[in-house]
Backbone as JSON, one array per atom type, in Angstrom:
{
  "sequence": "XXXXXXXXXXXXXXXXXXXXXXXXXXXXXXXXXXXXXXXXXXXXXXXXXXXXXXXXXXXXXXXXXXXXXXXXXXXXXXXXXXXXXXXXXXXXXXXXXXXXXXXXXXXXXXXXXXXXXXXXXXXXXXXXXXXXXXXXXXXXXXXXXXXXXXXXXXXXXXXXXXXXXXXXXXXXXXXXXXXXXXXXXXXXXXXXXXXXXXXXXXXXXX",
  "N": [[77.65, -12.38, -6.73], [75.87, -11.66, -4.82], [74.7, -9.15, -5.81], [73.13, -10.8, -7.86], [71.07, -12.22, -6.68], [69.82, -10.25, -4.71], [68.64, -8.37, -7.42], [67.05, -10.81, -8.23], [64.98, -10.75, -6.69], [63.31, -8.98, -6.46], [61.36, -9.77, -8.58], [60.21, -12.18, -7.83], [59.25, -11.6, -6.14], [56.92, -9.58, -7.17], [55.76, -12.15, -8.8], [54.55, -13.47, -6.52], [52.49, -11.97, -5.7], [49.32, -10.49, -4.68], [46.34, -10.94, -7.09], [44.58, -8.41, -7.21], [46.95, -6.68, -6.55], [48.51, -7.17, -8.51], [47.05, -6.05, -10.8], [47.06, -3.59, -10.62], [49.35, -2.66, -11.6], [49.27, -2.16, -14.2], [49.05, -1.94, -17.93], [48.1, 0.7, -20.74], [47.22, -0.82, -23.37], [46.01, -0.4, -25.8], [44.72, 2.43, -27.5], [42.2, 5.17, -28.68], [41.58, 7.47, -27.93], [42.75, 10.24, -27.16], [41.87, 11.35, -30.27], [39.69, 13.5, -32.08], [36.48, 13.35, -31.56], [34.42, 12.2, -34.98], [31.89, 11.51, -35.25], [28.92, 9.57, -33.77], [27.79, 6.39, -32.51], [24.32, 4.39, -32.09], [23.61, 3.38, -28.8], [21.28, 1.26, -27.51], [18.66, -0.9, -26.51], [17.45, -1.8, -28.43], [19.07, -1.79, -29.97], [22.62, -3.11, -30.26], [25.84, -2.44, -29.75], [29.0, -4.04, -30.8], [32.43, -4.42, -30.55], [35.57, -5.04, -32.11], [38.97, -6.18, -30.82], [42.06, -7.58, -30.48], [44.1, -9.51, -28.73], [47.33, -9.0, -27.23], [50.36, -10.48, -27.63], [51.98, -12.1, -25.4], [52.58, -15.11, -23.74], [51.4, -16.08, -22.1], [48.96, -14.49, -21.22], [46.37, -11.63, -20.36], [45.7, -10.24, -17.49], [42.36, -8.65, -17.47], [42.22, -5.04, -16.61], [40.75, -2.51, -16.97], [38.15, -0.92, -18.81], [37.94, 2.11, -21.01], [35.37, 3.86, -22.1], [34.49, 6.32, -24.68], [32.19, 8.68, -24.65], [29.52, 10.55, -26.0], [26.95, 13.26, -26.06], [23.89, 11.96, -24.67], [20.91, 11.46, -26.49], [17.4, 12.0, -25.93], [16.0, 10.34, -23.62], [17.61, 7.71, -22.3], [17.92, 4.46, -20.64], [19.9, 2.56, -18.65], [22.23, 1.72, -19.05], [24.89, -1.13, -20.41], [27.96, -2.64, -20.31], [30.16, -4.97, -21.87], [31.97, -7.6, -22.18], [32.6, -9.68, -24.52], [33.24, -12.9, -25.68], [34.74, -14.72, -28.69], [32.98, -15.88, -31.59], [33.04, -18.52, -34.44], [31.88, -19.04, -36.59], [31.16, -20.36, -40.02], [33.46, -18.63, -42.44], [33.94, -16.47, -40.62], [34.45, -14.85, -37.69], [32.83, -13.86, -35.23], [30.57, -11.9, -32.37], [30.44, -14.23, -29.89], [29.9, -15.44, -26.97], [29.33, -13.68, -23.33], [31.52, -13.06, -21.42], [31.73, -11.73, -18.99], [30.03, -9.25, -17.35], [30.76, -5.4, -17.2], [31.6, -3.28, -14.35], [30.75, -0.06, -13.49], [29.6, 3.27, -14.72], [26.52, 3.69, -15.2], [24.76, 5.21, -16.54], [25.86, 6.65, -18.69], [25.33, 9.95, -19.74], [26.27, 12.28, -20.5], [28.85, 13.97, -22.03], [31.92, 12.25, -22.44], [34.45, 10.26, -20.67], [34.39, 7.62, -19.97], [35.12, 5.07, -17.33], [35.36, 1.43, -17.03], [35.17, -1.6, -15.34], [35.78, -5.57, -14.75], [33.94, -7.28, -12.62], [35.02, -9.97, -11.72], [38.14, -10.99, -11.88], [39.47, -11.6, -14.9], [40.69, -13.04, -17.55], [42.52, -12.39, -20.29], [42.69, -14.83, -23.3], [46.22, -14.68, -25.09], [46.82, -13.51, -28.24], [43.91, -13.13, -29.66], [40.74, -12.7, -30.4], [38.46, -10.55, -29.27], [35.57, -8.85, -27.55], [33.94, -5.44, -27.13], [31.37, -4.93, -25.45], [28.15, -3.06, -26.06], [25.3, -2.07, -24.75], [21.65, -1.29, -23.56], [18.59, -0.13, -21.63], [16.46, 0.54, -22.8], [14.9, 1.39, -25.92], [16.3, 2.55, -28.4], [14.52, 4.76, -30.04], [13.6, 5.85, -27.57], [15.32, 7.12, -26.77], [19.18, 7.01, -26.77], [22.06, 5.96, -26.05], [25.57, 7.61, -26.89], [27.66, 6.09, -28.12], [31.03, 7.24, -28.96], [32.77, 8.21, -32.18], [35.94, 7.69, -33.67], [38.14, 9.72, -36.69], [39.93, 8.03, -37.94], [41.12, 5.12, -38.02], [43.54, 4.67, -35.71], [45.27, 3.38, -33.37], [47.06, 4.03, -30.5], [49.2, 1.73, -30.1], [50.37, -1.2, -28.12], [52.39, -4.41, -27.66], [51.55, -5.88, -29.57], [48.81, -5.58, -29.36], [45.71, -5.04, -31.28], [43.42, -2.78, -33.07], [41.02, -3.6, -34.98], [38.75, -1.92, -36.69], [36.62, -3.26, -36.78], [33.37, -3.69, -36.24], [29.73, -4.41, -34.95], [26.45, -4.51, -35.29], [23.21, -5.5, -33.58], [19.81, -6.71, -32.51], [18.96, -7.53, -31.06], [20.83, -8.91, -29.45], [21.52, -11.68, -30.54], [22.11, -12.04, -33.11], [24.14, -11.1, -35.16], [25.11, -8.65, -37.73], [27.09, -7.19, -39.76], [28.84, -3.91, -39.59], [29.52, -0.98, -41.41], [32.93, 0.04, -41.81], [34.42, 0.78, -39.0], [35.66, 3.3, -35.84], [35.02, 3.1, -32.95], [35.76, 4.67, -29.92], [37.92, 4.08, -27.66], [39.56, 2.54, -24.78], [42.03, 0.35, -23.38], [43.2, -1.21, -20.42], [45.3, -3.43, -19.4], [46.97, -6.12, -17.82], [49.8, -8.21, -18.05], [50.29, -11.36, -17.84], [52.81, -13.95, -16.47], [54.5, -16.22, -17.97], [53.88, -19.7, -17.51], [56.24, -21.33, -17.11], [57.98, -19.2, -16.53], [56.79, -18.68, -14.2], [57.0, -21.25, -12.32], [60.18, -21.78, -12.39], [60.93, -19.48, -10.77], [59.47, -20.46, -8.43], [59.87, -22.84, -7.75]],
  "CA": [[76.5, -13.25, -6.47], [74.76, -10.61, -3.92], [73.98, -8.33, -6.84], [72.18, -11.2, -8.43], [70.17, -12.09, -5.49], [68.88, -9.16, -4.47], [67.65, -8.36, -8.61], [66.0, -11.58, -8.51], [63.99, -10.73, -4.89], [61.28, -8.31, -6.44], [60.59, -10.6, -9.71], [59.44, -13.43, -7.68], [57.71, -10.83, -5.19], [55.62, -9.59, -8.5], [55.16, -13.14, -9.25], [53.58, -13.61, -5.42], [51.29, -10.85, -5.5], [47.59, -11.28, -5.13], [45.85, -10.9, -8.69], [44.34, -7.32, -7.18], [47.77, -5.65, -6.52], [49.0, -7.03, -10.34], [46.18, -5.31, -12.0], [47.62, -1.9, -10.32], [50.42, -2.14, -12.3], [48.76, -2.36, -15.79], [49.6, -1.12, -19.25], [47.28, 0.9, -21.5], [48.16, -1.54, -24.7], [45.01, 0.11, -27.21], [43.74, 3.69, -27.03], [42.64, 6.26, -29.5], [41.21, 8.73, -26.99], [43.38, 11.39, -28.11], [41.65, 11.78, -30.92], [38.66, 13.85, -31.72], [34.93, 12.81, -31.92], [33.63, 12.58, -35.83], [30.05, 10.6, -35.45], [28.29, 8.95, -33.19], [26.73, 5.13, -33.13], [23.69, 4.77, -31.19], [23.17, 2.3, -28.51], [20.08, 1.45, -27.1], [18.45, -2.03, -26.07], [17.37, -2.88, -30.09], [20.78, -1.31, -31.05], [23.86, -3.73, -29.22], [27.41, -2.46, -30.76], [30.16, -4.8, -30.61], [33.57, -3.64, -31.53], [36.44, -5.97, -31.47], [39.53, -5.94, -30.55], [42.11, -8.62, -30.52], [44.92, -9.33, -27.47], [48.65, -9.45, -27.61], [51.59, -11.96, -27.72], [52.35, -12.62, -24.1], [51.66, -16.25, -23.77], [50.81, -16.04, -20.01], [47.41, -13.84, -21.7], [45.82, -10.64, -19.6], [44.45, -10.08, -17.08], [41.89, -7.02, -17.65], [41.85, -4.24, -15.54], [39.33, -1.78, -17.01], [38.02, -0.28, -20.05], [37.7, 3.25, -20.97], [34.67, 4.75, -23.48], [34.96, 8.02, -24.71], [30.68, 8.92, -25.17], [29.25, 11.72, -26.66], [25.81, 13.45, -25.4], [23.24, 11.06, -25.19], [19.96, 11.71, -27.09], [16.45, 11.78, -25.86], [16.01, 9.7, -22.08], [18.15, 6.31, -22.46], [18.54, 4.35, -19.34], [20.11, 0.98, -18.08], [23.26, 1.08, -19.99], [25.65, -2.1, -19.65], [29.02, -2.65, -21.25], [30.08, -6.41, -21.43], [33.19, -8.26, -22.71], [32.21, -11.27, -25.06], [34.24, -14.18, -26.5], [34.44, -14.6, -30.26], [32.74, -17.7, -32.04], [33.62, -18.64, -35.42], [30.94, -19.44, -37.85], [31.71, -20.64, -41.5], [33.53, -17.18, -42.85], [34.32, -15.32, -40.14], [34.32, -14.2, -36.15], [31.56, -12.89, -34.61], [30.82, -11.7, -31.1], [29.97, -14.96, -28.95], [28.99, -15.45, -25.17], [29.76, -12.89, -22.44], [32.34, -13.67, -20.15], [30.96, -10.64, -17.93], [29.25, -7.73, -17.49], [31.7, -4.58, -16.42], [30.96, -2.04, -13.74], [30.81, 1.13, -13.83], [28.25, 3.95, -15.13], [24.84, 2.93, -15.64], [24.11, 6.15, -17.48], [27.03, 7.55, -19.13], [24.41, 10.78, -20.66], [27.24, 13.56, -20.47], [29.99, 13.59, -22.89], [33.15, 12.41, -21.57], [35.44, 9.32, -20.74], [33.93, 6.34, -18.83], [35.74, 3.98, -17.21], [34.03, 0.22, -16.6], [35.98, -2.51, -15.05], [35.64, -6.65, -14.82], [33.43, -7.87, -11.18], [35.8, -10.65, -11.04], [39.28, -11.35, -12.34], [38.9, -11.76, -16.4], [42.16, -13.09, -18.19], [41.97, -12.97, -21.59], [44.25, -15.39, -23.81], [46.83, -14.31, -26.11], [46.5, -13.25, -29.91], [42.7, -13.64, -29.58], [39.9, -11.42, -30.8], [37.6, -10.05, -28.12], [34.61, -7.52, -28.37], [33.45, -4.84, -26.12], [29.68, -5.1, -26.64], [27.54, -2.06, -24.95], [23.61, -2.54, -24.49], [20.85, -0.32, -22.69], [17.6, -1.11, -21.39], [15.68, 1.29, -23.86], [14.72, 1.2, -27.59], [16.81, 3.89, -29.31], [13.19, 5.64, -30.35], [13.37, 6.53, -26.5], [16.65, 8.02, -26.66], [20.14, 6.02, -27.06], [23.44, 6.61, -24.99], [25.93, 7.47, -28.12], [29.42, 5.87, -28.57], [32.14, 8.27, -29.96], [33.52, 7.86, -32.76], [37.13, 8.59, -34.43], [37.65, 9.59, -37.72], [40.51, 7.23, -38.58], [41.89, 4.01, -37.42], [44.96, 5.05, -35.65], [45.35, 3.16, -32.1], [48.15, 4.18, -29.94], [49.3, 0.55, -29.31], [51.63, -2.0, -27.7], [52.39, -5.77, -27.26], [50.83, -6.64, -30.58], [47.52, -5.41, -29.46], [45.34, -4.28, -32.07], [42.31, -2.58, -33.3], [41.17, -3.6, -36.56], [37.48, -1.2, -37.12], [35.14, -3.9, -37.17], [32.02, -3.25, -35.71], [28.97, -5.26, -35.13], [25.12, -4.32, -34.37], [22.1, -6.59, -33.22], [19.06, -5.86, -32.05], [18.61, -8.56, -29.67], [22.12, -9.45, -28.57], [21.61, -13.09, -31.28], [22.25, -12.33, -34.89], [25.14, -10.33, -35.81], [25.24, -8.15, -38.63], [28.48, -6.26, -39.2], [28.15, -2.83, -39.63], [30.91, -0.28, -42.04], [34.12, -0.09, -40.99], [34.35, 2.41, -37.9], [36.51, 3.32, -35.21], [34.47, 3.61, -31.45], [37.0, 5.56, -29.27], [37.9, 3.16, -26.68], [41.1, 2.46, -24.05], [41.5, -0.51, -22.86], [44.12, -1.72, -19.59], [45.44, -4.79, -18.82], [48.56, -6.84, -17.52], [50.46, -9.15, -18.96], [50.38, -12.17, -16.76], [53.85, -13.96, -16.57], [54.53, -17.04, -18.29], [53.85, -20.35, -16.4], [57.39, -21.47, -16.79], [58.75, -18.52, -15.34], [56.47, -19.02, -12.11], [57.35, -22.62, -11.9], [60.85, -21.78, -12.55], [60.86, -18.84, -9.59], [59.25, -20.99, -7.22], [61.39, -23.85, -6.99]],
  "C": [[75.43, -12.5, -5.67], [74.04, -10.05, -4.87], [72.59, -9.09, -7.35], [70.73, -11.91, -7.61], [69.43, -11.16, -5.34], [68.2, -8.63, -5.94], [66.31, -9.33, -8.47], [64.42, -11.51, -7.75], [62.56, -9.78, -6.18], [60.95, -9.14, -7.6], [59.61, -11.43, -8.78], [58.72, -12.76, -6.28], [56.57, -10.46, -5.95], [55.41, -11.06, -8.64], [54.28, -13.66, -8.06], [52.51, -12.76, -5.3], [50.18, -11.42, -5.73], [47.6, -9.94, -6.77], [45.49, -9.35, -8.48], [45.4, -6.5, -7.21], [48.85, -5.71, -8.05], [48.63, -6.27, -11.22], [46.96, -3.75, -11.81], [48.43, -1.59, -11.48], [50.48, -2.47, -13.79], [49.35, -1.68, -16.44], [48.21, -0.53, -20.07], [47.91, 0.23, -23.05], [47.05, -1.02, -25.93], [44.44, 1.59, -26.49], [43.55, 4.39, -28.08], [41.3, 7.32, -29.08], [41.49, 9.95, -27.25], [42.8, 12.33, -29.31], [40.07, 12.49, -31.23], [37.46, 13.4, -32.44], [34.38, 13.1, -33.71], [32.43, 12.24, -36.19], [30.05, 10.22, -34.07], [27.64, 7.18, -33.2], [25.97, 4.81, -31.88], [23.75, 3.65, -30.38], [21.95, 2.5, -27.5], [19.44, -0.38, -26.99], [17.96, -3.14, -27.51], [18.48, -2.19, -31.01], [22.03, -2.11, -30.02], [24.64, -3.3, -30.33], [28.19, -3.34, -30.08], [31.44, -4.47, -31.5], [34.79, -4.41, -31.15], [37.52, -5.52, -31.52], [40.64, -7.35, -30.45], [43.44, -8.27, -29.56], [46.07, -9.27, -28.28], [49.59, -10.87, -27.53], [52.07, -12.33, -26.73], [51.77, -14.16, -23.94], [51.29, -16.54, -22.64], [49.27, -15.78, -20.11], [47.68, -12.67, -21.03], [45.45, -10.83, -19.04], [43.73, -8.76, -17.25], [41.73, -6.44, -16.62], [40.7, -3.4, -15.56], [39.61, -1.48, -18.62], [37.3, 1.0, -20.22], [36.49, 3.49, -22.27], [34.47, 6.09, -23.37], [33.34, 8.04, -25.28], [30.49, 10.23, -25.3], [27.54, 12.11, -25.96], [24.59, 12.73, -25.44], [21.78, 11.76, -26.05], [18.62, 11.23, -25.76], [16.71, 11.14, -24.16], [16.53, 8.31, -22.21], [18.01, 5.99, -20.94], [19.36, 2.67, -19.62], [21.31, 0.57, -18.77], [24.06, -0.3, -19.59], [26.24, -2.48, -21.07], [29.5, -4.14, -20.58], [31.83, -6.98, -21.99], [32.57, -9.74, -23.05], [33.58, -12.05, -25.41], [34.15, -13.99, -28.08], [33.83, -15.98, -30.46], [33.22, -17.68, -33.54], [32.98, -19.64, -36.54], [31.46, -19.92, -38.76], [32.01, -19.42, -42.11], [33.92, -16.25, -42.07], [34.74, -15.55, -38.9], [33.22, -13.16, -35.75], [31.46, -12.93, -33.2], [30.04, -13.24, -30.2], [29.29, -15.15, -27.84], [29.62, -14.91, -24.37], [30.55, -13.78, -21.42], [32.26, -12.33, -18.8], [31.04, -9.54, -17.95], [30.27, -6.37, -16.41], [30.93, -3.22, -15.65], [31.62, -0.99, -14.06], [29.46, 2.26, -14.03], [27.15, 3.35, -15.72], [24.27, 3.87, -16.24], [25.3, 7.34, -17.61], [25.52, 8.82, -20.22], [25.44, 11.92, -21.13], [28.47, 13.36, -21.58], [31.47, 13.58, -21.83], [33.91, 11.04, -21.36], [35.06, 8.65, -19.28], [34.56, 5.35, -18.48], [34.93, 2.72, -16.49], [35.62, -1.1, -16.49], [35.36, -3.97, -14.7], [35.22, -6.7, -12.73], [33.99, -8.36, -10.75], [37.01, -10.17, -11.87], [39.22, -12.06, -13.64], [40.79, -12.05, -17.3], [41.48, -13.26, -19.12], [43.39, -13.5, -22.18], [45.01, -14.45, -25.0], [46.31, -14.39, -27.33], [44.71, -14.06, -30.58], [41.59, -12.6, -29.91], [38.7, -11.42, -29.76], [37.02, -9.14, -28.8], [34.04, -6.96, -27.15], [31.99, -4.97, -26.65], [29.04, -4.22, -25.42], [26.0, -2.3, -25.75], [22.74, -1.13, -24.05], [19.6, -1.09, -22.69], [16.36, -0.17, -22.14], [16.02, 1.53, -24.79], [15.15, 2.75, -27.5], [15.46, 4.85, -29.82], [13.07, 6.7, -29.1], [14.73, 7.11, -26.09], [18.09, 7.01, -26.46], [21.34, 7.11, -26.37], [24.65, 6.05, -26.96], [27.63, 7.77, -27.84], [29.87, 6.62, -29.06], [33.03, 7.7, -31.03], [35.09, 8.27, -33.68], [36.79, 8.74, -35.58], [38.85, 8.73, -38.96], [40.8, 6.04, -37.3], [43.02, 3.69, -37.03], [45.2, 5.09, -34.02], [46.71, 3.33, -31.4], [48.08, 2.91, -29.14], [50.57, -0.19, -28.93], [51.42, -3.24, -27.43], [51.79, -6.41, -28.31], [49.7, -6.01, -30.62], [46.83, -4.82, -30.75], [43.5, -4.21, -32.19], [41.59, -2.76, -34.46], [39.97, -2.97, -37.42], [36.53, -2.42, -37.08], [34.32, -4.04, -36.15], [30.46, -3.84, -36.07], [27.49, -4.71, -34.53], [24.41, -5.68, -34.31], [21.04, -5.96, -32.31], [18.32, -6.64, -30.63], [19.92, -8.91, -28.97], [22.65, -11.13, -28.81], [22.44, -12.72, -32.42], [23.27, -11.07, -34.68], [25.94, -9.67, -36.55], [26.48, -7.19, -38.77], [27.88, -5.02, -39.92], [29.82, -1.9, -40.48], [32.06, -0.36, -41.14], [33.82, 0.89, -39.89], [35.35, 2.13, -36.49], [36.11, 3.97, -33.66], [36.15, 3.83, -30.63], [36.76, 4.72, -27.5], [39.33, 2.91, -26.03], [40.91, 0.73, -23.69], [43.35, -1.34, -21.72], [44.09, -2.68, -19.28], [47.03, -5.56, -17.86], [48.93, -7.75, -17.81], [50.83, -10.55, -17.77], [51.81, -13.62, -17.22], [53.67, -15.8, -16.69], [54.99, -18.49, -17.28], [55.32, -20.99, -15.97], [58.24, -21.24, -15.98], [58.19, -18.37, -14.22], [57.01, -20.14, -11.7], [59.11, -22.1, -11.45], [61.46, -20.69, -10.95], [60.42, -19.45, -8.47], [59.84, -21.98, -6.69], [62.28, -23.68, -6.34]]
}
């Protein structure tokens, strides 16, 4: 009976933890970083990409910790970048990128090639088996130079928990209308934690 005591002690210490010392202990569940750069897609303030992404099977959800972009040299003088996390909506026909659930910090002028990491202001759960979209912006027209996403040259995410990546990719030139754009594969990470089903808190705290 000791044995099983003392197992049970750190579960329901992870299940006390504040929400900041959970995120620590994240999983990378989508990445295809690894692989190397074959294009570019530009962004720029009348170019928004949106690239979705859809969660896993934990029915507790995520919470997000951060998200990684892998960018390539920017062109010309871009400034004001800003990388967001939308919702999906669900028109007649499809999924398209919806309404921001908030804007992630991080670099405000990724220009250098290299691997950016941008994380959630507050505390961002996202639900289970749900399609999400990273959507990156800037505050200058691509004419004046565009900060440029990396792209793979297949669709081959090193993943876990269900997560997946499925290429679809969305521009707009205002951040309204939502035209999808060829298949393609922006080189993106993305960490989260698997937040523990309400049962088993109820069930631990009693």
């Amino acid at each position: 009976m000791k044995k099983i005591v003392l197992l049970a002690i750190p579960v329901f210490a992870l299940a006390v933890l504040p929400p900041q010392i959970l995120q620590a202990q994240g999983t990378t569940y989508l990445s295809n970083l690894d692989q190397s750069s074959s294009g570019t897609l530009a962004v720029g303030s009348d170019s928004w990409l949106a690239a979705m992404f859809q969660t896993g099977t934990n029915i507790g959800g995520y919470v997000l910790n951060s998200i990684q972009l892998a960018m390539n040299d920017a062109s010309g003088n871009p400034t004001g970048f800003t990388a967001m996390i939308y919702a999906p909506s669900y028109p007649p026909g499809g999924v398209l990128p919806g309404s921001s659930l908030g804007t992630l910090t991080g670099s405000l002028n990724p220009v250098t090639s290299g691997i950016y990491t941008y994380t959630p202001a507050a505390n961002l759960t996202l639900s289970p088996r749900i399609p999400y979209f990273i959507v990156l912006t800037a505050g200058t027209a691509i004419a004046n130079g565009a900060y440029d996403w990396s792209l793979a040259g297949a669709n081959s995410h090193n993943s876990s928990g269900g997560w997946l990546a499925p290429g679809f990719v969305w521009t707009s030139s205002n951040g309204s209308s939502w035209p999808p754009l060829p298949p393609g594969y922006p080189q993106f990470a993305i960490n989260a934690t698997a937040v523990p089903e309400p049962g088993l808190l109820s069930l631990l705290a009693d």
